[in-house]
Structure formats: structure tokens, C-alpha cells
C-alpha positions in Angstrom: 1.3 -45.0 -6.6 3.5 -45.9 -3.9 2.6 -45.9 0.1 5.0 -43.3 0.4 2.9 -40.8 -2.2 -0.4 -41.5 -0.7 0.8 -40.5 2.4 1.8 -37.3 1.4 -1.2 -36.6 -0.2 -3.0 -37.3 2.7 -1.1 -35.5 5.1 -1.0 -32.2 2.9 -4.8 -32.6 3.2 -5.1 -33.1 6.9 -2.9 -29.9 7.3 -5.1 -28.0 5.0 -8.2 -28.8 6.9 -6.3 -28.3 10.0 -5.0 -24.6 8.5 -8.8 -24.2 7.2 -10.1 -25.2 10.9 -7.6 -22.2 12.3 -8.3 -19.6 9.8 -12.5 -20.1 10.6 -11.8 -20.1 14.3 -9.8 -16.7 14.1 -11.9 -14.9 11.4 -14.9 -16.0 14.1 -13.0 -14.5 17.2 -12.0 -11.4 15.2 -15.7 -10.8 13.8 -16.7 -11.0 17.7 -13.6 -9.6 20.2 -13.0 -6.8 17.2 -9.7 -5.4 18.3 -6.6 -5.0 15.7 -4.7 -7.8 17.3 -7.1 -10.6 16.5 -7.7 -9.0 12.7 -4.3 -9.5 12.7 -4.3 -13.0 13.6 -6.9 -14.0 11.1 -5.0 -12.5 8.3 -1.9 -14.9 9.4 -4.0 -17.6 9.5 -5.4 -17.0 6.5 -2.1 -16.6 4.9 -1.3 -20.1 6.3 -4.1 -21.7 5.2 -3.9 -20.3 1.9 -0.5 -22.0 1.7 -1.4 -25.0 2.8 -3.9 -25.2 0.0 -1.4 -24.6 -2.3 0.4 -27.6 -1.1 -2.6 -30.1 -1.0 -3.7 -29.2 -4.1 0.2 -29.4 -5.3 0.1 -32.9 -3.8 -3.0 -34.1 -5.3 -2.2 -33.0 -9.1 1.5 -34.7 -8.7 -0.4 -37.9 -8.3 -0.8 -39.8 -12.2 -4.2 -39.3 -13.7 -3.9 -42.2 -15.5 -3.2 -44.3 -12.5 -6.2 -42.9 -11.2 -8.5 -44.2 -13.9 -7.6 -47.9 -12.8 -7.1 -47.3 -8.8 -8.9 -46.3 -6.7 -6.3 -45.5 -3.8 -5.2 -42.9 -6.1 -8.7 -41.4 -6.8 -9.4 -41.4 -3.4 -6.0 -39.6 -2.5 -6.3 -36.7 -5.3 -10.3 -36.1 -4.2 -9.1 -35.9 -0.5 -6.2 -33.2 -1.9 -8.1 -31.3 -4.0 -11.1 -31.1 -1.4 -9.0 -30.1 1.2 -7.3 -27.4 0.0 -10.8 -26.0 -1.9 -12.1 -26.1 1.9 -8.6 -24.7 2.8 -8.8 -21.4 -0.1 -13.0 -20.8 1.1 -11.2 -20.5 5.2 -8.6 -18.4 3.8 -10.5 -16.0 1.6 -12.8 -15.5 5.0 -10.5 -15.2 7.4 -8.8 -12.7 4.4 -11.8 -10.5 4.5 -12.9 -10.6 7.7 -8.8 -9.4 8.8 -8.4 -7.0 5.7 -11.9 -5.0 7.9 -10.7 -4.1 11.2 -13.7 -3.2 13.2 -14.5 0.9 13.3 -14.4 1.2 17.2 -10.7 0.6 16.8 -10.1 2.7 13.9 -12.1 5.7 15.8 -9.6 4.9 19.1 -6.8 5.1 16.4 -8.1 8.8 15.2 -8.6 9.7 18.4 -5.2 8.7 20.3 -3.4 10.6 17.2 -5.6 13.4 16.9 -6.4 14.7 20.4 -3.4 12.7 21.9 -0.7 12.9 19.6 0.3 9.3 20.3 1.1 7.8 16.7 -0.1 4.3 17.2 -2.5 2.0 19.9 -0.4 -1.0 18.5 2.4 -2.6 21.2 5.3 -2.0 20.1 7.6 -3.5 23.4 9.1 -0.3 24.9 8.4 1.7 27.5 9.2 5.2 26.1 7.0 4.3 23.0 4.1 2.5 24.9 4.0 4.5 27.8 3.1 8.5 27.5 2.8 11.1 30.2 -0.7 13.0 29.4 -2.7 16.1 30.7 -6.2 15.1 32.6 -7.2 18.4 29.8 -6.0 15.8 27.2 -7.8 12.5 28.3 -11.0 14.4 29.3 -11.0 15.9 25.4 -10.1 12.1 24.3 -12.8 10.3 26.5 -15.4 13.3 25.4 -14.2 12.7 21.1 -14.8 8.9 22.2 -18.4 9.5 23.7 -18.8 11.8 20.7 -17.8 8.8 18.0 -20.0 6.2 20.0 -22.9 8.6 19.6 -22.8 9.4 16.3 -22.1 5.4 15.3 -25.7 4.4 17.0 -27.1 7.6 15.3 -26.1 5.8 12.0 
């Protein structure tokens, strides 16, 4: 195995724990701030750490198993691969599943804006005439009243 390899295979590892570090950090901040944006970031983050897995582990096999029988430089490096990105797939399936579940106070303000507001989305989208509306007071007081309503009944549950 050559210098050259063994840094690879080490560095493909680092980024996967580093990519695994990022997706558990954003899966935590989205299972406690709960709003779409940060269920958003965890699924990007666990898309990138699900990639960077892919290339540790790509790394690691690449290395010759033979070689590996009689050094232990290259034992070392394909362990530290294959570790990383198994550490790399377990942040990436959380961070998957905790972004794939956006919280239900979000989904009810969803329902609410469209239903009772007619505004088609919470999300920014960057423009004034789509994130800006001009509304009734008749029209917020029904929102904030189907909001109060949707609280209640989710502590009732």
C-alpha cells in the first residue's frame, strides 16, 4: 500500500465521521426546534453523510485484502474505513428519519394557512408577492381560533 492510499482511506473516514457528527447534530436540533426548515436540514445532511459513507467504505474495500493479511497499516486503514462510514450510514438513517417526520405543529400551521387562509405554502419562497399576503382581521381571528382549536385537541390526545 502506498502513503498515498492510506491517506485516502483515512481521509474518506475522517469526512465520514465528520458528515456522521453533522447529520446527529441536525437530526438533534430538528427533534427539538421542530420547524420544516431544520427537518429539512437534517435530510441534507443525512444525504451527505450517507454519501460520504459510500466513499469511506469505497476507499477501504479498494485497499488489497491480501496485503492486509501481512500489514498491518493496511488493516488498520480498511477497519478505520469501514467503521467510519458504518458510524456514517447509523447518522444518516437518523438524521433520514427524524427529517422524513416533520413535527405536527407545523403540519397543522400548514392546514390551517391553506385552509382558512388560502395561502398555499408557510415555506419562503424569496418574493414579496408570494411571501407577503394582505388578510382580513375576520380571516386571522378564524386562523388563530383553528390554531387554539388544533393545540387543544393535540393535549387532549
Amino acid at each position: 500500500m502506498t502513503p498515498a492510499e492510506k491517506a485516502a482511506v483515512f481521509t474518506a473516514a475522517d469526512l465520514a465521521l465528520e458528515a456522521a457528527r453533522a447529520a446527529e447534530k441536525t437530526a438533534r436540533e430538528a427533534g427539538t426546534v421542530k420547524t420544516t426548515q431544520a427537518h429539512e436540514t437534517a435530510l441534507a445532511a443525512a444525504e451527505e453523510a450517507r454519501l460520504a459513507a459510500e466513499a469511506a467504505e469505497a476507499a477501504a474495500m479498494a485497499l488489497d485484502a491480501d496485503e492486509a493479511d501481512e500489514n498491518p497499516d493496511v488493516w488498520e486503514a480498511h477497519l478505520s474505513g469501514v467503521n467510519a462510514a458504518d458510524q456514517a450510514r447509523r447518522a444518516s438513517a437518523l438524521a433520514q428519519e427524524v427529517g422524513e417526520n416533520p413535527p405536527a405543529a407545523s403540519e397543522a400551521a400548514e392546514a390551517i394557512a391553506h385552509r382558512v387562509l388560502r395561502i398555499p405554502t408557510l415555506e419562503t419562497r424569496c418574493s414579496d408577492t408570494l411571501d407577503f399576503h394582505d388578510l382580513p382581521v375576520w380571516a386571522l381571528k378564524a386562523a388563530l381560533e383553528a390554531a387554539f382549536a388544533a393545540g387543544c385537541a393535540h393535549t387532549d390526545a
